[in-house]
C-alpha positions as CSV (number, residue, x, y, z in Angstrom):
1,X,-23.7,18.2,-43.4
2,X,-21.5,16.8,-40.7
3,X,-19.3,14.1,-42.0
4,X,-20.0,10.5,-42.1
5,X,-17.4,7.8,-40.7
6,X,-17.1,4.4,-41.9
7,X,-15.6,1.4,-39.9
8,X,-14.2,-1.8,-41.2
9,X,-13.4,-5.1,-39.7
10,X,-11.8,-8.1,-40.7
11,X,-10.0,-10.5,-39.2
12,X,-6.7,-12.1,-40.3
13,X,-5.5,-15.5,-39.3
14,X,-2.3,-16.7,-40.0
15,X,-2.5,-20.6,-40.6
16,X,0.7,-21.0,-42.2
17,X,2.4,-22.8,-38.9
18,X,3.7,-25.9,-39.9
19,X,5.2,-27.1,-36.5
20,X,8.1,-24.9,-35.2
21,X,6.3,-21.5,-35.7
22,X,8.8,-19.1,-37.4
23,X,11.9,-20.6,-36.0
24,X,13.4,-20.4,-39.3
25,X,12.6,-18.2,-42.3
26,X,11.9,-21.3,-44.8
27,X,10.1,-23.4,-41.4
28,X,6.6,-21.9,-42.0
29,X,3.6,-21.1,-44.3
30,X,2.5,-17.8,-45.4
31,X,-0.6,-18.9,-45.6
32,X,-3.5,-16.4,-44.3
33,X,-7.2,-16.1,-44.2
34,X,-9.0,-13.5,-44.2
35,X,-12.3,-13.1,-42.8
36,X,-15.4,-10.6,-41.6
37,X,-18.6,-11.2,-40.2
38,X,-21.1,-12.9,-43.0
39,X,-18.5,-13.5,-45.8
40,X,-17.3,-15.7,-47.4
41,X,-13.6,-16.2,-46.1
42,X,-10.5,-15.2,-48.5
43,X,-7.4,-17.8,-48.9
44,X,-4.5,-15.1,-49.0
45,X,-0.2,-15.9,-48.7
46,X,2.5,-13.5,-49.9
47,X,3.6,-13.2,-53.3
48,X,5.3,-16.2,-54.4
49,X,9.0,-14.3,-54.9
50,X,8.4,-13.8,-51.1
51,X,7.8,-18.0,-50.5
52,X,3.9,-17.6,-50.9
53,X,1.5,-19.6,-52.5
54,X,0.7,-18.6,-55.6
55,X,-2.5,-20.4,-55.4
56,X,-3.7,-18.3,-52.8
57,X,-4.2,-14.1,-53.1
58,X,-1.7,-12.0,-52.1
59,X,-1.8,-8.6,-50.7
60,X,-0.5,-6.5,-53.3
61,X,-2.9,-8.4,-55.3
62,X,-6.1,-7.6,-53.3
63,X,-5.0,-4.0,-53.3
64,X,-5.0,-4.1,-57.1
65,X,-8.8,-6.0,-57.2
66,X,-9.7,-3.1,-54.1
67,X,-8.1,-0.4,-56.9
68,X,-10.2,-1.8,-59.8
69,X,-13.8,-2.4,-57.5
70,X,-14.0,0.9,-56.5
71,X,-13.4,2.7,-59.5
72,X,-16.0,0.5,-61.3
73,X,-18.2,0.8,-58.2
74,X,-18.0,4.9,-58.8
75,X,-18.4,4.6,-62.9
76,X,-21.4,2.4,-62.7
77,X,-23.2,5.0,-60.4
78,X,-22.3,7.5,-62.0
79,X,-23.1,6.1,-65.9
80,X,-26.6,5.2,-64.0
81,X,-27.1,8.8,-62.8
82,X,-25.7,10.2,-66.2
83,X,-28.4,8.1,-68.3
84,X,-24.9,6.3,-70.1
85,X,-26.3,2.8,-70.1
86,X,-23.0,-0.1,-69.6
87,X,-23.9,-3.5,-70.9
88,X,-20.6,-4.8,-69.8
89,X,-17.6,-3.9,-67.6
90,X,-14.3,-5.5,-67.4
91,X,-10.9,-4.5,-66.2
92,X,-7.0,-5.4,-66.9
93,X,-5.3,-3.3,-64.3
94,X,-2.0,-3.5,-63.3
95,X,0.5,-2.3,-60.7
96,X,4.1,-1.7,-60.4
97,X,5.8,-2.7,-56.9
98,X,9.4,-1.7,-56.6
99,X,11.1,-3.6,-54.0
100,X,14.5,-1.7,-52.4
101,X,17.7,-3.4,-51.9
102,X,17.1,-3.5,-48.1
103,X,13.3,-5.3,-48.5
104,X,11.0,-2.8,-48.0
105,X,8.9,-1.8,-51.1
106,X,6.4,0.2,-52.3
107,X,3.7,0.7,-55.4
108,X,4.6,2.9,-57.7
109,X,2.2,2.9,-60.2
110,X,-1.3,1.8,-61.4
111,X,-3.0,1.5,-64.3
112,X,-6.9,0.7,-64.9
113,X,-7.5,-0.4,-68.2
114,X,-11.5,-0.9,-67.9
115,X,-12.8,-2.2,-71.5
116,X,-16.7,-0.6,-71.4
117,X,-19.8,-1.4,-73.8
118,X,-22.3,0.6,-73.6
119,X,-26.1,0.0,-74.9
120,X,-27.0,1.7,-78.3
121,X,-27.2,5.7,-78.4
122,X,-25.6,6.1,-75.4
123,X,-22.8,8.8,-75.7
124,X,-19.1,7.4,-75.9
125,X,-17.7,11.1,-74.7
126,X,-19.8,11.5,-71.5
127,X,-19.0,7.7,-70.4
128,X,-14.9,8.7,-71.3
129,X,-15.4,11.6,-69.1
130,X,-17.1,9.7,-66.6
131,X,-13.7,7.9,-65.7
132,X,-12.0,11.1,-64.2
133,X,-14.7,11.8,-61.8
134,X,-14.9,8.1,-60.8
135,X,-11.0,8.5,-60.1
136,X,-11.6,11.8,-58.1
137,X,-14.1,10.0,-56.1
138,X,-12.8,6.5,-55.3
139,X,-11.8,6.2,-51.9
140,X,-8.9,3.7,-52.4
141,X,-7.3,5.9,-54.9
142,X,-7.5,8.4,-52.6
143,X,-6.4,6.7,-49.7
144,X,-3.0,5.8,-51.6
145,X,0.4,7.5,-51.7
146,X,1.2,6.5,-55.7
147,X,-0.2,7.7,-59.2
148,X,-3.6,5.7,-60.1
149,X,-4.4,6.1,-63.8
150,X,-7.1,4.6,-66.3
151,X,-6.6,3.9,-69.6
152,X,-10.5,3.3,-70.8
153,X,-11.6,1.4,-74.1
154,X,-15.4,2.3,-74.5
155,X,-17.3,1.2,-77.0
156,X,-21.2,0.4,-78.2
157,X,-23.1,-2.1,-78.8
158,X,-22.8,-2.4,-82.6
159,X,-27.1,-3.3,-84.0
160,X,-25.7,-6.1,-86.1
């Protein structure tokens, strides 16, 4: 089977021009929208150490949340296929930036820390191992050029 190729578009618009355009490095907004075609559109800015809004998302932010969504994306699938039954799915992930003397940064880590409850008799082993192949499948963890690891807490729905 030949393989498939999927395209992406969105649209960022910088609003953030309060008058003299970037004249100065304090004279304008980092604000940012983000759109695509038929969604609803995303209020972004940089970090606030870099003058953003800290109201608004920021990138390394939304790369965290893309991290996270398709990891949980994979799991659910494949708990559906697997006949492990999730009642509930949220994660605490967090990321390490490192920013150089010079500016320029980079990620150097990620953690996922999904907490997972799972329906009665549904087997707390298989879901675990269900992680690791949801990691080996993600495409954003793929596509990235720093460690991605989960840290799972599964557990199941006590009958009381």
């Amino acid at each position: 089977m030949a393989d498939k190729v999927h395209e992406y578009d969105v649209q960022v618009t910088w609003t953030g021009n309060e008058g003299a355009g970037t004249s100065s490095y304090r004279g304008y907004s980092r604000a940012h929208v983000i759109t695509a075609a038929g969604k609803i559109p995303i209020e972004g800015s940089s970090d606030p150490s870099f003058r953003g809004d800290s109201t608004r998302w920021n990138p390394e932010e939304l790369l965290l949340a893309s991290l996270s969504a398709c990891h949980k994306l994979w799991y659910l699938g494949l708990c559906a296929e697997a006949g492990v039954v999730v009642v509930t799915y949220e994660d605490n992930a967090q990321g390490t930036m490192v920013e150089e003397s010079h500016g320029a940064g980079q990620f150097t880590s990620v953690v996922l820390r999904p907490r997972v409850v799972l329906a009665p008799g549904s087997e707390i082993e298989k879901a675990q191992t269900l992680h690791q192949v949801a990691h080996e499948k993600c495409f954003i963890a793929r596509s990235v050029n720093f460690p991605v690891s989960h840290a799972p807490d599964i557990s199941v729905v006590s009958d009381a």
